[in-house]
N, C-alpha and C positions, 0 to 999 in steps of 0.2 A: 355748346354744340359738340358731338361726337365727331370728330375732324375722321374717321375712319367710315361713319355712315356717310356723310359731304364725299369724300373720295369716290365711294361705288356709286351712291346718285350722279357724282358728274362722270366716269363711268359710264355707266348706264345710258347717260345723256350721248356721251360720244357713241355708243354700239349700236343707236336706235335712231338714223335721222328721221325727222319727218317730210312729207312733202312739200309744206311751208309753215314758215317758223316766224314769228314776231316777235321784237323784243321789247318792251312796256312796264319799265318804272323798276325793274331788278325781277319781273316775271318772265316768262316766257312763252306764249301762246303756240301749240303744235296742233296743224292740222292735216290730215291725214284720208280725206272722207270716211272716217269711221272705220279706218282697216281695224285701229287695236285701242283699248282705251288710252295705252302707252304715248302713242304716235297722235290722240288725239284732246291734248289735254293743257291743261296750265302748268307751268311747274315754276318754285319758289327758286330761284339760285342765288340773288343777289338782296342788297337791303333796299328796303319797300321805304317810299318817300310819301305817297299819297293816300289818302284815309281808305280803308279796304272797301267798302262798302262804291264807294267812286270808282272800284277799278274792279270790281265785280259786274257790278252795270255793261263798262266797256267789253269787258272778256264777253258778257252773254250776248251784247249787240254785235261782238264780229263773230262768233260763231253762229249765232242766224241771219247773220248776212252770208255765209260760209256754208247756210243748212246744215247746223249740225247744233244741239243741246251744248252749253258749257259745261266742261268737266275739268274736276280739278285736280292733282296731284295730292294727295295727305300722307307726307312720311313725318317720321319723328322729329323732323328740320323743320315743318311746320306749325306754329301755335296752335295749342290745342282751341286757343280763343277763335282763331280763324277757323277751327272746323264747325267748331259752334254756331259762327255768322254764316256759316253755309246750312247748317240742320234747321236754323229759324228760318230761310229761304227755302226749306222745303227740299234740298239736296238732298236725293238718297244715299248709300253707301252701295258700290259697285266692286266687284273683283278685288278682294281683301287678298291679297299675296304675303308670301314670307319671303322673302331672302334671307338665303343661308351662305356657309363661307367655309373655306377649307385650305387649312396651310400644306401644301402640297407636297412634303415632306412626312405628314399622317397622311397620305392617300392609302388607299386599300385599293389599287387596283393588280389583280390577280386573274383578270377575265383576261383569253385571248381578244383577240380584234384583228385577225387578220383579215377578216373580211370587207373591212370599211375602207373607202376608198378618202384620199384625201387631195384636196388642192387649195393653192394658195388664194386663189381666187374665188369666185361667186360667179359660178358656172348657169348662162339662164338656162341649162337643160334642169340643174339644182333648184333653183326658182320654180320649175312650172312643176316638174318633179310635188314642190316643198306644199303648190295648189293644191296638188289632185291629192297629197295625205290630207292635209287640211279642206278638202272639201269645199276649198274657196271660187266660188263659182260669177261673183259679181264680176262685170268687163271694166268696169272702172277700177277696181283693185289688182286685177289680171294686167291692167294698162302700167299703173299708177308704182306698185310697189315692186315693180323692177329698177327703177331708178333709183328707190330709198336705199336698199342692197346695196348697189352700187356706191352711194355717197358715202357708206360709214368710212371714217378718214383712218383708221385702224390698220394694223395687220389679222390678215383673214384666220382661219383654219376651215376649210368646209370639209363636211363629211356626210359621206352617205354610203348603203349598204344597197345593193342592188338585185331581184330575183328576175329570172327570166326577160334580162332587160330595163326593164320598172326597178324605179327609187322605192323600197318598203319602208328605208329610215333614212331621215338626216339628223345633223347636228351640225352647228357653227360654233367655233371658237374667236372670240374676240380679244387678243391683246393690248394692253394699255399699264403701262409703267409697270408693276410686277403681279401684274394679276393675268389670269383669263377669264373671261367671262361667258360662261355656256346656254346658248341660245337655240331656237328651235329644232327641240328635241320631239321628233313624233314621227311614230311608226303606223304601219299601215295597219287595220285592225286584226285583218286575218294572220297577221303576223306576231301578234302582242305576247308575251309570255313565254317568249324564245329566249329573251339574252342580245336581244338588238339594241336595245335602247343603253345597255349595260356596256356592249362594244363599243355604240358608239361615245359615250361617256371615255369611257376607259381610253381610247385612243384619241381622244380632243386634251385629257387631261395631262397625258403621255406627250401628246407633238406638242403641250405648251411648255413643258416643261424642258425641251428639248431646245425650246426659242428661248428660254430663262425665265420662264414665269417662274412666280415663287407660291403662288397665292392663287385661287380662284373663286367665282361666285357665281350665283344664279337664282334665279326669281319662279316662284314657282305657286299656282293659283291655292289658296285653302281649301281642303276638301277634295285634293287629287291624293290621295293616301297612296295608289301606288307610287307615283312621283316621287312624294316622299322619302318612301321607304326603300327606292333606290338611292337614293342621293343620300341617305343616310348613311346606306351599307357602302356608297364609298369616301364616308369618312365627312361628308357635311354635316355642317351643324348651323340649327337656325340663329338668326342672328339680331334680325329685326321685322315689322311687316308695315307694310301701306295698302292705303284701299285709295279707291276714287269717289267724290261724290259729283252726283250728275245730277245736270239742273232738270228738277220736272217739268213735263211739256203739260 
């Protein structure tokens, strides 16, 4: 086991609660109504005592009792033999991400940021602000995932960049032992191409280091090449990726 990938998945685990969480046999079932595959999924953390195939059954039985398809976590912590008993079940492969990593000591940040506003907390104006970029229009996730914000047990960083009132960008900073961990990042479209996405990177990267981070990471989908290619020019570098498989309906 890479005891450095186990560190950011459990990480990762603390920065992202779900709405409800189960714990079964060394897995972990997070349900979420579908806001994110993330928030809506199995994941491996501990040792598995009962034959997989037995606790694939249960995972698919409480997520449609839950209305929702099972999905499963696949990072490199996982047997590749386990992804295999999911592709013979007909599992597809969903939102292949890379995570990448950065000692924050090679950062490249050189951009100002005066414009990004910061607070310690997770402000719900930042929340509904975080909807109307994301276009997230469902009333159950409108309801639902103000509360998940709220639970991460972490210290915050939020940030956002504001035009005539209206949120154009955010970003959240998540600390956890000496890392940050940089979370949604997304700007408004008529705004894209400006150097916002870049400020706000720059000044999350900046206030963590300021709290003593030493390290930071972030997850980011395959196939967003601008993403990328910012996160590169400030000094990330990929490190490993996971995808989901979803059960077919």
């Amino acid at each position: 086991m890479d005891l450095n990938i186990k560190k950011i998945e459990d990480m990762s685990l603390n920065a992202w609660p779900s709405h409800k969480m189960e714990l079964y046999d060394g897995w972990i079932l997070r349900f979420s109504y579908f806001y994110t595959h993330r928030t809506n999924s199995v994941e491996q953390f501990g040792a598995s005592t009962l034959p997989w195939r037995e606790k694939v059954s249960y995972c698919e039985a409480e997520y449609k009792r839950l209305g929702s398809p099972a999905i499963f976590k696949i990072s490199p912590l996982v047997s590749q033999d386990f992804d295999y008993t999911l592709e013979n079940r007909g599992y597809q492969i969903e939102h292949v991400t890379d995570v990448m990593t950065l000692r924050l000591s090679d950062a490249s940040l050189d951009a100002p940021y005066g414009d990004v506003r910061f607070t310690p907390d997770i402000p719900e104006s930042w929340i509904q602000g975080l909807f109307d970029l994301k276009g997230t229009v469902n009333p159950v996730h409108r309801a639902v995932v103000p509360s998940m914000y709220r639970a991460i047990p972490k210290e915050t960083i939020c940030a956002s960049i504001s035009r005539n009132g209206a949120p154009v960008a955010t970003g959240l900073g998540i600390l956890d032992r000496d890392y940050i961990g940089i979370y949604a990042i997304h700007v408004r479209e008529d705004y894209r191409k400006q150097g916002y996405a870049r400020q706000i990177c720059t000044g999350l990267l900046k206030e963590g280091m300021r709290m003593g981070a030493k390290n930071a990471y972030l997850q980011v989908v395959q196939g967003n090449s601008p993403a990328h290619h910012l996160y590169e020019s400030l000094g990330f570098r990929y490190f490993y990726t996971y995808w989901f498989r979803v059960q077919p309906q």
